[in-house]
N, C-alpha and C positions, 0 to 999 in steps of 0.2 A: 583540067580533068586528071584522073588516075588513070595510072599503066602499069601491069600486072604482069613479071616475067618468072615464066618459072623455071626452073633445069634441072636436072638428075633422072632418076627414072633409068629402065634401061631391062635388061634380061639376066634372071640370078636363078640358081635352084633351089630348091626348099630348104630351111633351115639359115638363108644366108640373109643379107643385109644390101640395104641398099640408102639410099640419102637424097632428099629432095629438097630443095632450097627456091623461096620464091621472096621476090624484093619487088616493094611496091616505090612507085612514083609520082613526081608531077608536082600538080600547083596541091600541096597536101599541107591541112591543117593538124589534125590531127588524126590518130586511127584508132581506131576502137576494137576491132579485133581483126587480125586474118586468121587462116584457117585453110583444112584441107577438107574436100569430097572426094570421092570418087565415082565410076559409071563403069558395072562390069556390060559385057556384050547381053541384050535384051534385058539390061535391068534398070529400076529407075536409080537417079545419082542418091548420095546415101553420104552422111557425115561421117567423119574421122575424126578429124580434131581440130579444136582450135586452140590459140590463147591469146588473154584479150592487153588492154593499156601497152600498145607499141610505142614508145619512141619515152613515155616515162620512167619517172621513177619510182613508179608504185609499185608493187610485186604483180606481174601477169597469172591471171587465173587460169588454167587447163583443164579443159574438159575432153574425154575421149567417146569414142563408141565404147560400146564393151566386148564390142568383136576383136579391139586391136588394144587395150587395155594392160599391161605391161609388156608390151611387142612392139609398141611405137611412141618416139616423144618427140612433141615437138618443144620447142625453145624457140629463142628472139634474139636478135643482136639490134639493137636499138637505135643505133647509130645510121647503120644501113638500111631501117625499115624490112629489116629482112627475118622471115622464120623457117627456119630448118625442120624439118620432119626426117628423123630418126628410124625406119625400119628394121626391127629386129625378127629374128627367127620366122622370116617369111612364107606364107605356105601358099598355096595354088589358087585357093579363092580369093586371095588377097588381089589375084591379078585381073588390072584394070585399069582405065584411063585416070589419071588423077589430076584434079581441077585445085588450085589457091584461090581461095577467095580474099578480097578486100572489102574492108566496109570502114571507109575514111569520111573525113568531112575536106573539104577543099579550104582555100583561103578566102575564097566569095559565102562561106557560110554553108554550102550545098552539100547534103550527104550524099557519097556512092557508095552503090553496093557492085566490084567489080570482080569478074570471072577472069583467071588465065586461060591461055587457050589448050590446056592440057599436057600430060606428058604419058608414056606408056609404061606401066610396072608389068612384066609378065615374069610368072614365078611356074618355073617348071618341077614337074614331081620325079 
């Protein structure tokens, strides 16, 4: 199966910067895209960004919200299965639980679509 770790995250004030890094595992065949959500407090989870052909050598596609749209990038290190998500010039609403997702296939053939267990961005004003 896949296993899903993520790190960064943390408390910054407006205008700054923060970095979240999640690396995917396991019996993986290939991966097709990871990605970030997030979940403010009483709202439902909501897309951020993904980008997709981890671990080749094609050029990885990006797609963002348009809420976080040149204020956040993310990128891939290919090697590590790992993608970074970049936060720039952070503001208040930005703050909230942020989730990685993976959507790998394994080496038995079997798609996952796999959740980290979260990490907390709070951005004070």
């Amino acid at each position: 199966h896949v296993q899903v770790v993520e790190s960064g995250g943390g408390l910054v004030q407006a205008g700054g910067s923060l970095r979240l890094s999640c690396a995917a595992s396991g019996s993986i065949s290939s991966i097709n895209t990871m990605g970030w959500y997030r979940q403010a407090p009483g709202k439902q989870r909501e897309f951020v960004a993904e980008i997709t052909a981890i671990g080749s050598i094609a050029i990885g596609r990006t797609n963002y919200a348009d809420s976080v749209k040149g204020r956040f990038t993310i990128s891939r290190h290919n090697a590590k299965n790992t993608v970074i998500l970049q936060m720039n010039d952070l503001k208040p609403e930005d703050t909230a639980v942020y989730y990685c997702n993976v959507n790998a296939k394994t080496v038995l053939g079997v798609r996952n679509d796999v959740w980290g267990q979260g990490t907390q961005v709070t951005v004070s004003s």
